[in-house]
N, CA, C and O of each residue as an XYZ file, in Angstrom:
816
protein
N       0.809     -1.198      0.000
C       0.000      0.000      0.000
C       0.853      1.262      0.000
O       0.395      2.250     -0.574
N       2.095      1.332      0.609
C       2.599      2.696      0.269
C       2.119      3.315      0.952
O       1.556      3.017      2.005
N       2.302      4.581      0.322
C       1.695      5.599      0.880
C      -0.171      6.103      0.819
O      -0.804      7.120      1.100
N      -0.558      4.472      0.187
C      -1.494      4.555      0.276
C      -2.531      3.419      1.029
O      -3.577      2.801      0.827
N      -1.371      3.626      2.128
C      -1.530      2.834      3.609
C      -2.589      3.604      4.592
O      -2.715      4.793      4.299
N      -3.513      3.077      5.900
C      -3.967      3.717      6.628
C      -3.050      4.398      7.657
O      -2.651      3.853      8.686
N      -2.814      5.418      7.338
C      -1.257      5.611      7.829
C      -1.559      6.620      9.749
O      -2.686      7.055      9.987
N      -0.640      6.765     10.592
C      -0.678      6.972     11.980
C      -0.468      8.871     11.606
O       0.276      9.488     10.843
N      -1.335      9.208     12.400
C      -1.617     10.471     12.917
C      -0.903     10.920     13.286
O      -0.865     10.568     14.466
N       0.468     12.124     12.934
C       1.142     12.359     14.380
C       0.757     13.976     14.352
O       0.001     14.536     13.559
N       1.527     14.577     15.493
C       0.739     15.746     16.232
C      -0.295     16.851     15.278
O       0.106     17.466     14.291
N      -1.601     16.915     15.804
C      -2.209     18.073     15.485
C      -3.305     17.186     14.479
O      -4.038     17.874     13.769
N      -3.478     15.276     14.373
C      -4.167     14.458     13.887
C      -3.309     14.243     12.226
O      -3.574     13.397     11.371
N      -2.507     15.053     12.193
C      -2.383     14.964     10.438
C      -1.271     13.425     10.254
O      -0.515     13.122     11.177
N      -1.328     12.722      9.166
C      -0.479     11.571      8.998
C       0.623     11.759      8.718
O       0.816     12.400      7.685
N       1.610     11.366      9.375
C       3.339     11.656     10.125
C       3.836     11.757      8.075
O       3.240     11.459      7.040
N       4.953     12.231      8.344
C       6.234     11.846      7.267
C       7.269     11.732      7.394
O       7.846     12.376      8.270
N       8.066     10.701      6.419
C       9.044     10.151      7.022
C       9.831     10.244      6.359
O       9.669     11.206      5.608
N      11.130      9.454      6.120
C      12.350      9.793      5.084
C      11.859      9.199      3.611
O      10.858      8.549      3.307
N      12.521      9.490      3.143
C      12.341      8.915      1.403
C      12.738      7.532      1.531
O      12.115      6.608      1.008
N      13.689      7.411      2.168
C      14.239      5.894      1.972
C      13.024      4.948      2.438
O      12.807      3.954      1.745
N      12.064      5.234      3.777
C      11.618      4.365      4.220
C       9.858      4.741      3.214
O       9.193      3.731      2.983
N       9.472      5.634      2.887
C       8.690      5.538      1.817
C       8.874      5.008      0.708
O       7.878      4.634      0.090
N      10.070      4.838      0.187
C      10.460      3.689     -0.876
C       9.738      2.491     -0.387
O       8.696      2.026     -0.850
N      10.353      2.109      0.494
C      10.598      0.656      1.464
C       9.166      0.084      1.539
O       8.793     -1.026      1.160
N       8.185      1.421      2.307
C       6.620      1.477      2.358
C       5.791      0.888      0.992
O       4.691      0.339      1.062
N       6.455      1.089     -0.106
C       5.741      1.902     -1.347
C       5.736      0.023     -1.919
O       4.836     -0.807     -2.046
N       7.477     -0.010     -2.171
C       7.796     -0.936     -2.531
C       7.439     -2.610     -1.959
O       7.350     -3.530     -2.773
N       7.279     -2.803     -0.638
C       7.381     -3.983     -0.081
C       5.912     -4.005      0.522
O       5.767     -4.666      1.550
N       4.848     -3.376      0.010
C       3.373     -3.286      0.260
C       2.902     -4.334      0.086
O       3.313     -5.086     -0.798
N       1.538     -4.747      1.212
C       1.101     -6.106      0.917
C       0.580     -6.719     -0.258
O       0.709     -7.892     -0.607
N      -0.069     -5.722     -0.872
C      -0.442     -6.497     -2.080
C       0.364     -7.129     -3.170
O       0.072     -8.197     -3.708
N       1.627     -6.222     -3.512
C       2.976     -7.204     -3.559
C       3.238     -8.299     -3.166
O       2.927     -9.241     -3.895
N       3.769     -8.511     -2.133
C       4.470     -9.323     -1.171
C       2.833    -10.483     -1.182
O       3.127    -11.646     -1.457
N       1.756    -10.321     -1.002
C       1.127    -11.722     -0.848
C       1.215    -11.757     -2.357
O       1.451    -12.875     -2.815
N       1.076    -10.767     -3.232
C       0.717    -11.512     -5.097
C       1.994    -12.548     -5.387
O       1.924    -13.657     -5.917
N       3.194    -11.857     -4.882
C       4.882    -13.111     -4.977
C       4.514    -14.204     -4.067
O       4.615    -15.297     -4.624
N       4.140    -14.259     -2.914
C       3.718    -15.625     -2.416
C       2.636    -16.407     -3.112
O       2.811    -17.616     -3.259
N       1.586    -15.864     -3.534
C       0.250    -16.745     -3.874
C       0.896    -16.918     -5.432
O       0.444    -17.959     -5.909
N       1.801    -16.237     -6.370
C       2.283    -16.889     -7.437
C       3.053    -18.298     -7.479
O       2.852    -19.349     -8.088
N       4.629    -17.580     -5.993
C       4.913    -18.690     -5.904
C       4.496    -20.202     -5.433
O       5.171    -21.227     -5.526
N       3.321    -20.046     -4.957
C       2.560    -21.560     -4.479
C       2.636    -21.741     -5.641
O       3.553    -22.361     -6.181
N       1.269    -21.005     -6.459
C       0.460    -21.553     -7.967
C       2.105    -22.348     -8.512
O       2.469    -23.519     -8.615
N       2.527    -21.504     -8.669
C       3.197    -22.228     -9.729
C       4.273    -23.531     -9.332
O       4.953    -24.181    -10.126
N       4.231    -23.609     -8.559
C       4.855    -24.774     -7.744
C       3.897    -25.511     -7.027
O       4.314    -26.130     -6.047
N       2.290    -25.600     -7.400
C       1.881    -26.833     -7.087
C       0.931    -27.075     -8.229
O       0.133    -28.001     -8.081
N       0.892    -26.303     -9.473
C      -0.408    -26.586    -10.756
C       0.624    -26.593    -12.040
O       1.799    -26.236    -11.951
N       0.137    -26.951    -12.972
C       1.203    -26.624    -14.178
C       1.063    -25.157    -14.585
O       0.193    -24.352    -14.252
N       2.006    -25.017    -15.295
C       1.744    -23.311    -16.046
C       0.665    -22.414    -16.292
O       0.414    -21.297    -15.839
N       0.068    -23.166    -17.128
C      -1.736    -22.697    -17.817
C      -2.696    -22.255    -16.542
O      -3.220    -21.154    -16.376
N      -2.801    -23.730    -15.465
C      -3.384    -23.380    -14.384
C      -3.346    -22.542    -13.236
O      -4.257    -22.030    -12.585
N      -1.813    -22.496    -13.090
C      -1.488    -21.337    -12.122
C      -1.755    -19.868    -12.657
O      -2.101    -18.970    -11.888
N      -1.512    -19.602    -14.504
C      -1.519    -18.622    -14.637
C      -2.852    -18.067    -14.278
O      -3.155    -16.981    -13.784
N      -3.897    -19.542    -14.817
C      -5.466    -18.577    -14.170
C      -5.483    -18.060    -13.020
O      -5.897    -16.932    -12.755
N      -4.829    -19.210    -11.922
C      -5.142    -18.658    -10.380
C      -4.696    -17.356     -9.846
O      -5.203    -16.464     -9.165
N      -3.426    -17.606    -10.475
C      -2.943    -15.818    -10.208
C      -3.450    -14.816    -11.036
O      -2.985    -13.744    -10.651
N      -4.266    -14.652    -12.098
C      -5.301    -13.850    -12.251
C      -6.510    -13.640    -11.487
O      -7.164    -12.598    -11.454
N      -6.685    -14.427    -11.041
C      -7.693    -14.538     -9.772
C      -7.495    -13.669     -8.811
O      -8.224    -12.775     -8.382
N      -6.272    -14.066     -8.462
C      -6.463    -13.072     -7.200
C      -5.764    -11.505     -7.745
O      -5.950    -10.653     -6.876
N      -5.127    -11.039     -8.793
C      -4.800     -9.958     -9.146
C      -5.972     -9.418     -9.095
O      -6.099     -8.555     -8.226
N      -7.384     -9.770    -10.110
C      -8.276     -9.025    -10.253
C      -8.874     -8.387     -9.251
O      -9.346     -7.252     -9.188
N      -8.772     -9.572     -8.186
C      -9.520     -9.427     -7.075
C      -7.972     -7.662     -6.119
O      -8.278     -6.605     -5.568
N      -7.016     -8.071     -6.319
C      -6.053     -7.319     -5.516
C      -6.854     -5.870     -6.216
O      -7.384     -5.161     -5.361
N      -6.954     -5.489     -7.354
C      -7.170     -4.264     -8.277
C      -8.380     -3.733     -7.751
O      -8.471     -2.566     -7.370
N      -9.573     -4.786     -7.711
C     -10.437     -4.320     -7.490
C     -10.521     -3.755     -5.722
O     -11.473     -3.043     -5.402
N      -9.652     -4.072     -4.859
C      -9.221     -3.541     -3.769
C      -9.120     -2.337     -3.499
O      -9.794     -1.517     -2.875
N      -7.294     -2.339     -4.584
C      -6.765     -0.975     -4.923
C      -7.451      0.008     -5.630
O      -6.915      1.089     -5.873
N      -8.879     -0.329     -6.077
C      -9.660      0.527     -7.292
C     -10.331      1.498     -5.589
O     -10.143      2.694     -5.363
N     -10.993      0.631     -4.783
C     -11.748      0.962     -3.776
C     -11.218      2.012     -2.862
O     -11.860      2.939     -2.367
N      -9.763      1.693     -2.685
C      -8.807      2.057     -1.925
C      -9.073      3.731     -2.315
O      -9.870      4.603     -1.968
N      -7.978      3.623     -3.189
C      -8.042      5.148     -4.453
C      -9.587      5.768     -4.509
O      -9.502      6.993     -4.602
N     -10.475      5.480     -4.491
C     -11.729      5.764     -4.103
C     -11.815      7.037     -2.650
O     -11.761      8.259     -2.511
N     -11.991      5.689     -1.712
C     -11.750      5.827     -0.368
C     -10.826      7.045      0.033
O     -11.194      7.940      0.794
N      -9.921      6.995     -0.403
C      -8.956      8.336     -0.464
C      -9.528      9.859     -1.108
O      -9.659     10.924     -0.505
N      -9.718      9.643     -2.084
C     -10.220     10.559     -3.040
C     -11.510     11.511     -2.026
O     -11.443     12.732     -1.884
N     -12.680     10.591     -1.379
C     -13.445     11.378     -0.915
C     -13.190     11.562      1.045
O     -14.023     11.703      1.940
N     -11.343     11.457      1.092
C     -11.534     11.330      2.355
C     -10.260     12.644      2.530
O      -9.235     12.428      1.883
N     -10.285     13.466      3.051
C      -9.054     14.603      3.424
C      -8.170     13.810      4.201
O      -6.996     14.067      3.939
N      -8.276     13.213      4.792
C      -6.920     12.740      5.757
C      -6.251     10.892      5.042
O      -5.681      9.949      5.591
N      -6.751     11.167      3.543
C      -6.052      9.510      3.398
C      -7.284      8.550      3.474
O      -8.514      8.565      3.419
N      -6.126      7.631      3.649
C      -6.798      6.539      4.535
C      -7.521      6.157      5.808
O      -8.313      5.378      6.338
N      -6.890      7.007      5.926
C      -6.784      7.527      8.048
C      -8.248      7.908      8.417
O      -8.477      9.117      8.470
N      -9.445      6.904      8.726
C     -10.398      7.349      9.038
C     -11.255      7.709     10.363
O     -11.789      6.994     11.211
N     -11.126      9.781     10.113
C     -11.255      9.527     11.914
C     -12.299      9.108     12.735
O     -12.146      9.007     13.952
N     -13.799      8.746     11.925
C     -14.726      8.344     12.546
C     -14.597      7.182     12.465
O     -14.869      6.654     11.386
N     -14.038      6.198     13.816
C     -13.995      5.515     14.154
C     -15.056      4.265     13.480
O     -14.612      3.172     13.129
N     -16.298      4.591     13.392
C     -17.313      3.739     12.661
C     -17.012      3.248     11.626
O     -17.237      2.068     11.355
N     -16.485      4.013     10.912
C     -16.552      4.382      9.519
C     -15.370      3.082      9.040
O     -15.442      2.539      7.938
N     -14.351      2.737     10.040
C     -12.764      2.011      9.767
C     -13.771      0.615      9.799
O     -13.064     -0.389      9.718
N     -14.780      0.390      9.866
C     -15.273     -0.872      9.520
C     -15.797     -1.675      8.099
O     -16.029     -2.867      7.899
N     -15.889     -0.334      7.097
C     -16.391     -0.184      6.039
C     -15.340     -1.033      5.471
O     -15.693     -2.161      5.126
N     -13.885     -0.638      5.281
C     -12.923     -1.316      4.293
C     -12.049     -2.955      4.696
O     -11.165     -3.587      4.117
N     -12.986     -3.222      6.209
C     -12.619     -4.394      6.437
C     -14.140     -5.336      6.114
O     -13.877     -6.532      6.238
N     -15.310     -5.155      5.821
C     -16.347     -5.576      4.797
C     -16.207     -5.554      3.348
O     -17.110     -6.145      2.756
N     -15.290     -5.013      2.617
C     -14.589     -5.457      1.587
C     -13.864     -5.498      0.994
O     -13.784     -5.375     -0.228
N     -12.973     -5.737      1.963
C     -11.930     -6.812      2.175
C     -12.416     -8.273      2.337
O     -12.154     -9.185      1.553
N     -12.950     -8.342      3.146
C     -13.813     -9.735      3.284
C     -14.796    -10.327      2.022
O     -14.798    -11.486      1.608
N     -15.402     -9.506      1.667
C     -15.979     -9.847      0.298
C     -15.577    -10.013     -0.494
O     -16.083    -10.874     -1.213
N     -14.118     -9.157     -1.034
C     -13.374     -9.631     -2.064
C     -12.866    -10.733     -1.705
O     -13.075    -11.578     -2.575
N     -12.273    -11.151     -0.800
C     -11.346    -12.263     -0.358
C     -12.225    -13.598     -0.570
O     -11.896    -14.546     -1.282
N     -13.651    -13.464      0.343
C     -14.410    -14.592     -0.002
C     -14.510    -14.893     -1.349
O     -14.372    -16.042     -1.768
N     -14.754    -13.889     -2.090
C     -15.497    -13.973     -3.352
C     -13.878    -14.759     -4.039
O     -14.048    -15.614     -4.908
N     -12.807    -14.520     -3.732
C     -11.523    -15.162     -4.311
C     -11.717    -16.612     -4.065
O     -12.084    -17.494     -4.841
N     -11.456    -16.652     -3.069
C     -11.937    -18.172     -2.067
C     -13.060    -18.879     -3.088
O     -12.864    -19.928     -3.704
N     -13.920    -18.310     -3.118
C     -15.271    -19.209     -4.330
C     -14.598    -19.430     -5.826
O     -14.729    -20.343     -6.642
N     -13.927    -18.373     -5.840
C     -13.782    -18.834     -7.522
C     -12.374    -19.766     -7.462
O     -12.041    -20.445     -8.433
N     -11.765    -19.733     -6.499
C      -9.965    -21.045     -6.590
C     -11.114    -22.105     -6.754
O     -11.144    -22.835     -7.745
N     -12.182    -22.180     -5.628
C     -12.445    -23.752     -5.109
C     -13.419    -24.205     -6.258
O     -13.970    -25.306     -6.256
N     -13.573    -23.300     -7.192
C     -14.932    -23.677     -8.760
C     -13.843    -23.884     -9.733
O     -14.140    -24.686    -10.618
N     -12.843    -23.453     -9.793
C     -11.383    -23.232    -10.677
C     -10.577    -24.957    -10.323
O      -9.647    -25.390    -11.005
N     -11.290    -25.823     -8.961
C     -10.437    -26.679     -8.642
C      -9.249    -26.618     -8.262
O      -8.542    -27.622     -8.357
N      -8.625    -25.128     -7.614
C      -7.337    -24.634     -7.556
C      -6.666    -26.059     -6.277
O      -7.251    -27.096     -5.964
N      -5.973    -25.805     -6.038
C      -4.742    -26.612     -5.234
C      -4.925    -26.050     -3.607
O      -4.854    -24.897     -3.180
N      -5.200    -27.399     -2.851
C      -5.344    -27.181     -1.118
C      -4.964    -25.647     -0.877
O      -5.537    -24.621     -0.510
N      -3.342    -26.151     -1.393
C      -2.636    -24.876     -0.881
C      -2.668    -23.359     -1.223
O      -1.841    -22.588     -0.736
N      -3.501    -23.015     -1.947
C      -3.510    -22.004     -2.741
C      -5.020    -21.712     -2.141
O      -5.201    -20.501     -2.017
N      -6.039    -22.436     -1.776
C      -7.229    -22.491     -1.263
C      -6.693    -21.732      0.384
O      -7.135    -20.636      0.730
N      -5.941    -22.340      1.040
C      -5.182    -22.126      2.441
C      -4.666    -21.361      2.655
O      -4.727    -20.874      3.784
N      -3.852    -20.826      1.649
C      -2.855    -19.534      1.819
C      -4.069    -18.076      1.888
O      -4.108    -17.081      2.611
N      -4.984    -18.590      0.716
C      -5.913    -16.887      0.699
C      -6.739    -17.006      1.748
O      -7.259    -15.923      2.017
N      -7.226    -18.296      2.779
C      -8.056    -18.099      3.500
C      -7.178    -17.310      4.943
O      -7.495    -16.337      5.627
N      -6.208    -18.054      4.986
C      -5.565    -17.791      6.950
C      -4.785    -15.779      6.087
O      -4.622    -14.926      6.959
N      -4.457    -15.356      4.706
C      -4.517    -14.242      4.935
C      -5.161    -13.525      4.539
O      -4.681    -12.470      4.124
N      -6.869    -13.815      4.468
C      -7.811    -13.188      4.500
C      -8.045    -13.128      5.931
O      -8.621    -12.135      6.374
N      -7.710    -13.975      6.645
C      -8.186    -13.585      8.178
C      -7.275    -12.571      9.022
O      -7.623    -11.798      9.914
N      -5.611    -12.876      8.302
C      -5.135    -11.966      9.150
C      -5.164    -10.348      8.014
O      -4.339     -9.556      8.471
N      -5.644     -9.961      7.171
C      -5.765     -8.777      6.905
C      -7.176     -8.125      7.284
O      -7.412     -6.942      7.525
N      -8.085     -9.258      7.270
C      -9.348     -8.396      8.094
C      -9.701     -8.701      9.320
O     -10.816     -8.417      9.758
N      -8.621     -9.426     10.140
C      -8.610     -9.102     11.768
C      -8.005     -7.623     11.967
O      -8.552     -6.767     12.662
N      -6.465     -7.387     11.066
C      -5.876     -6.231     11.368
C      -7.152     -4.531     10.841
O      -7.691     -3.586     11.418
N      -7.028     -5.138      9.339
C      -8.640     -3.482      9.531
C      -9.474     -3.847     10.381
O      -9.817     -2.894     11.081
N     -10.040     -4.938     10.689
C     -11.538     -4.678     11.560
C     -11.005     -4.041     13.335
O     -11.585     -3.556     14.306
N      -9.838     -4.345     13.034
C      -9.904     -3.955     14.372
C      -9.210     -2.830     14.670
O      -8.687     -2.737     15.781
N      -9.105     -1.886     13.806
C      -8.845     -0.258     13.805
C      -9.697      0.814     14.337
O      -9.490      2.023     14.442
N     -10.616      0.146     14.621
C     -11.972      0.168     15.416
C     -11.591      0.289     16.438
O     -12.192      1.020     17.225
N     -10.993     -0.065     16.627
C     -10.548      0.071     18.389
C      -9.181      0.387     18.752
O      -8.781      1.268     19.512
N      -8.341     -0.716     17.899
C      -6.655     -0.409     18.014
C      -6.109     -0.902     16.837
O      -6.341     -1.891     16.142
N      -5.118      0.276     16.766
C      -3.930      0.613     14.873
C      -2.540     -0.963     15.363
O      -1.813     -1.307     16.294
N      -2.900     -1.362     14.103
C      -1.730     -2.405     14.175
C      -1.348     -1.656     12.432
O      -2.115     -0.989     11.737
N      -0.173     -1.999     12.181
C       0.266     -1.867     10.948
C      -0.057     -3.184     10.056
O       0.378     -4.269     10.440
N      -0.656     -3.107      9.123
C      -1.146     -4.028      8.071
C       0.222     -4.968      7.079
O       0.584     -6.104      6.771
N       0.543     -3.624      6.928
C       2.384     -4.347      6.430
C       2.955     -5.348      6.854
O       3.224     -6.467      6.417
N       3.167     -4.561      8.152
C       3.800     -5.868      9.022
C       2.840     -6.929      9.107
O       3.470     -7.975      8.956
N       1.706     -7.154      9.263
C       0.939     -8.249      9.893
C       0.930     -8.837      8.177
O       0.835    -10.060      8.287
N       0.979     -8.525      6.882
C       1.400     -9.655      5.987
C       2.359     -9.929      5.819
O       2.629    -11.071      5.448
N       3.447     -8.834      6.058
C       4.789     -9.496      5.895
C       5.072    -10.484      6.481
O       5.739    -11.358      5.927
N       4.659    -10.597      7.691
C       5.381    -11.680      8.770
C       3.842    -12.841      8.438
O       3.826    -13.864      9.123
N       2.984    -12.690      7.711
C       2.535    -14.001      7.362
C       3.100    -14.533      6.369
O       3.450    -15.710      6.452
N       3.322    -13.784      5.189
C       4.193    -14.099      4.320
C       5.433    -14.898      4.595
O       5.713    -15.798      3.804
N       6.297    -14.641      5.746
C       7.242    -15.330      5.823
C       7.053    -16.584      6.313
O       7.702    -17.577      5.984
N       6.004    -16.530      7.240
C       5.574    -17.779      7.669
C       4.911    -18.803      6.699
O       5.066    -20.005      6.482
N       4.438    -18.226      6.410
C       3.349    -19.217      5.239
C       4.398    -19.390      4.435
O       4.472    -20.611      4.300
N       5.441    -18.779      3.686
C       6.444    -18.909      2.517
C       7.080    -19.932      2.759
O       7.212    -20.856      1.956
N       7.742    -19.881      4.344
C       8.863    -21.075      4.541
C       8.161    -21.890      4.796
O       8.584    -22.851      4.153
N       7.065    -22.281      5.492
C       6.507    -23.891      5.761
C       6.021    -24.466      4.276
O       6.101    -25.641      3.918
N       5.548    -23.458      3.574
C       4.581    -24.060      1.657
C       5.944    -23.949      0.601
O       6.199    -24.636     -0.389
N       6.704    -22.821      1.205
C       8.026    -23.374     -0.206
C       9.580    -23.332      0.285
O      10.628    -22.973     -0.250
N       9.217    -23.893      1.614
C      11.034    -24.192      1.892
C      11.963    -22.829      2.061
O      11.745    -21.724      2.557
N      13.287    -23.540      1.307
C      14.099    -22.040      1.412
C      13.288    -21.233      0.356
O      12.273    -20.570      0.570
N      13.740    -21.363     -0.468
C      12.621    -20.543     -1.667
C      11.479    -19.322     -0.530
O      11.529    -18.093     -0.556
N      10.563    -20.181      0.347
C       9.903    -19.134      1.025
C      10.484    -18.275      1.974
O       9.700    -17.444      2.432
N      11.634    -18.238      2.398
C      12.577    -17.772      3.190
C      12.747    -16.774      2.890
O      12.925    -15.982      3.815
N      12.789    -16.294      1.649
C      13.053    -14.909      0.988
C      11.715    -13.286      1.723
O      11.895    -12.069      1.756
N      10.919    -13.866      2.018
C       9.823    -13.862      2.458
C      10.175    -13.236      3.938
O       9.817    -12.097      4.236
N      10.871    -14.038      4.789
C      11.684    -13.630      5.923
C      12.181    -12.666      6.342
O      11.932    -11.964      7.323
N      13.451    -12.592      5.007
C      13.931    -11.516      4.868
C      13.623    -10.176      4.546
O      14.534     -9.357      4.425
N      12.462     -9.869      4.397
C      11.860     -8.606      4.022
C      10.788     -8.352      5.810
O      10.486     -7.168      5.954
N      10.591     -8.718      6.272
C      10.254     -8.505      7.315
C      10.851     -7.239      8.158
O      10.089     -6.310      8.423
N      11.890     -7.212      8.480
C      12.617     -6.380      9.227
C      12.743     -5.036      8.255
O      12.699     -3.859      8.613
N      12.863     -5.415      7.306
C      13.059     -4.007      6.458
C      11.515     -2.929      6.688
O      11.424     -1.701      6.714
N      10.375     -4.080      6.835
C       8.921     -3.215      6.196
C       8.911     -2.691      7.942
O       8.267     -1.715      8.326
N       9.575     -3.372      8.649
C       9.194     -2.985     10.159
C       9.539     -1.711     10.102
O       8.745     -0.776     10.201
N      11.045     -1.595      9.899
C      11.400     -0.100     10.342
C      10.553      0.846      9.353
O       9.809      1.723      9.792
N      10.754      0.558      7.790
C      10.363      1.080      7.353
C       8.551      1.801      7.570
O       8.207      2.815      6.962
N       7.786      1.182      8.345
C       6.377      1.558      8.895
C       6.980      2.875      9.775
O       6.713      4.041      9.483
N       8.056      2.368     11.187
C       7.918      3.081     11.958
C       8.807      4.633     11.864
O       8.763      5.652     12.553
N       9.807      4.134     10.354
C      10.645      5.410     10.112
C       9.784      6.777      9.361
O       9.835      8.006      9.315
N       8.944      5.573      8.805
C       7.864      6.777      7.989
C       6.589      7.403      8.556
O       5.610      8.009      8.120
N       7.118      6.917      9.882
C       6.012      8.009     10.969
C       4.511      7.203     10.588
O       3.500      7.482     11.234
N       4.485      6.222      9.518
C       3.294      5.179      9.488
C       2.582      5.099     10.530
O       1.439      5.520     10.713
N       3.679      4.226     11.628
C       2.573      3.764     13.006
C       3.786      3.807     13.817
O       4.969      3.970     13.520
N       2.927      3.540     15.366
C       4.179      3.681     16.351
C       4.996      2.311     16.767
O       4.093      1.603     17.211
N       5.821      1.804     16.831
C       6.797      0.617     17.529
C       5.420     -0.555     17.812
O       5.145     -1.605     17.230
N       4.707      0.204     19.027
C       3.428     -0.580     19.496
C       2.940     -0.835     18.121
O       3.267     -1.985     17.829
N       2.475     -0.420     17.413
C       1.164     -0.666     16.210
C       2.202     -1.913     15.307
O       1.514     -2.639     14.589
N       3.310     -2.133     15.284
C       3.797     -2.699     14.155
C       4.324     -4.116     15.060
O       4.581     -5.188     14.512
N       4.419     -3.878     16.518
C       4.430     -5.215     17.442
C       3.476     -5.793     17.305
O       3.389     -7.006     17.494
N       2.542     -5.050     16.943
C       1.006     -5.861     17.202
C       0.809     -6.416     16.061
O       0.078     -7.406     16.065
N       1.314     -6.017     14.927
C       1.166     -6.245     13.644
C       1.119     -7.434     13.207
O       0.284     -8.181     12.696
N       2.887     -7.473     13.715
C       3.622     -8.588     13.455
C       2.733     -9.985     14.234
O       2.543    -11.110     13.771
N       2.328     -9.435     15.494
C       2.025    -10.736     16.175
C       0.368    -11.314     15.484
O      -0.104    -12.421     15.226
N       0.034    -10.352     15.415
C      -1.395    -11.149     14.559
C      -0.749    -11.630     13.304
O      -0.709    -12.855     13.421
N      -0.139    -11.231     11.983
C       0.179    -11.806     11.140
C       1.173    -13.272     11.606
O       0.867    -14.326     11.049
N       1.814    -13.277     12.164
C       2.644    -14.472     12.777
C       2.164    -15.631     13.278
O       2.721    -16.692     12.996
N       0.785    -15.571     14.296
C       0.084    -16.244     15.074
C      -1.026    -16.805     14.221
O      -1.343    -17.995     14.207
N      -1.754    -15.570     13.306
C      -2.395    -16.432     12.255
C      -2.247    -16.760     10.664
O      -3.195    -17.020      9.924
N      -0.794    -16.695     10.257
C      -0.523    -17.522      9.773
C       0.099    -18.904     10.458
O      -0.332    -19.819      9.757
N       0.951    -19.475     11.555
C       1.144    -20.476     11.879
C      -0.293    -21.106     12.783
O      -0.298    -22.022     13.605
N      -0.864    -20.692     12.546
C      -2.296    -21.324     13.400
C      -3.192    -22.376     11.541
O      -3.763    -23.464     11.458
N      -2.901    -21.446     10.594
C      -2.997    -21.798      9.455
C      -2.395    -23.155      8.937
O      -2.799    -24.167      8.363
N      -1.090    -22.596      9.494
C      -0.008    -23.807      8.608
C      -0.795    -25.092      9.324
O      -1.280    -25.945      8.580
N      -0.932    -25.240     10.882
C      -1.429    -26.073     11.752
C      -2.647    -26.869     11.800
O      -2.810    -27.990     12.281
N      -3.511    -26.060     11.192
C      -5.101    -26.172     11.658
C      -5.064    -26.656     10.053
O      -4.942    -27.850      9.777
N      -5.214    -25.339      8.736
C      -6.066    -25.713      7.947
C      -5.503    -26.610      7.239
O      -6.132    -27.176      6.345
């Protein structure tokens, strides 16, 4: 998401700014990235070519039609993403959920692969545990896919998912250098993305 993250308030309510380097970092290592390189790399390492290429159209369309909402959402909002009526931060975790389900229906009509069924469900849960619950308390979204990403990467593709790992620490600072969210919001992040992706690897 970049800078077109729900980004942290700092003094006087307005959303912080930070160095260039770590808005790169923000811009660049955004979730919708980082899960589209994981949910490719499953597809294509558990379907042949043809089939994976559908699946990962699947969920692109579905990522766009996100980012279409997103850009929306912004457009009629002065502060961003950043929504200060509290009520209101419930709206973009209802579809989120709808798109995600609606992904979920079309892998499992597509006949897609366990794993590719598994991966969009445990991080459909941890991206609309983290918005739904902005409602009450800011976790950073970044972090909470990055660190599913890594989890889910290394248990579904080995070293290969490891790479996945390694970007973790970068999106951390990078949240908290860019005045994103505070230390707290990106601890919390991490631990919902962490807990439910390995509750995933476990359970589903």
């Amino acid at each position: 998401m970049g800078k077109h993250a729900l980004r942290f308030r700092g003094e006087g309510g307005q959303p912080g700014a930070g160095t260039p380097l770590a808005a790169t970092l923000g811009a660049v290592l955004n979730p919708f990235l980082l899960f589209t390189a994981l949910f490719a790399g499953t597809a294509f390492s558990s379907a042949g070519s043809w089939e994976a290429a559908g699946y990962v159209a699947v969920e692109i369309v579905a990522v766009v039609a996100l980012v279409a909402y997103l850009l929306v959402l912004k457009s009629r909002n002065d502060s961003g993403f950043w929504l200060p009526v509290r009520e209101e931060r419930l709206v973009p975790a209802l579809v989120l959920l709808m798109l995600g389900a609606t992904t979920v229906v079309l892998l499992t009509l597509l006949d897609a692969p366990a794993e590719l069924v598994r991966l969009t469900v445990g991080m459909l849960a941890t991206a609309s545990l983290v918005t739904a619950l902005v409602a009450w308390i800011k976790a950073s979204a970044h972090v909470a896919v990055a660190c599913h990403c890594a989890v889910a990467g290394v248990a579904g593709l080995g070293l290969a998912g490891a790479v996945f790992a390694l970007v973790v620490p970068a999106v951390m600072w990078a949240r908290v250098a860019e005045r994103a969210h505070t230390p707290a919001e990106v601890a919390f992040g991490a631990l919902a993305g962490t807990v439910i992706a390995a509750a995933g690897v476990l359970v589903l």
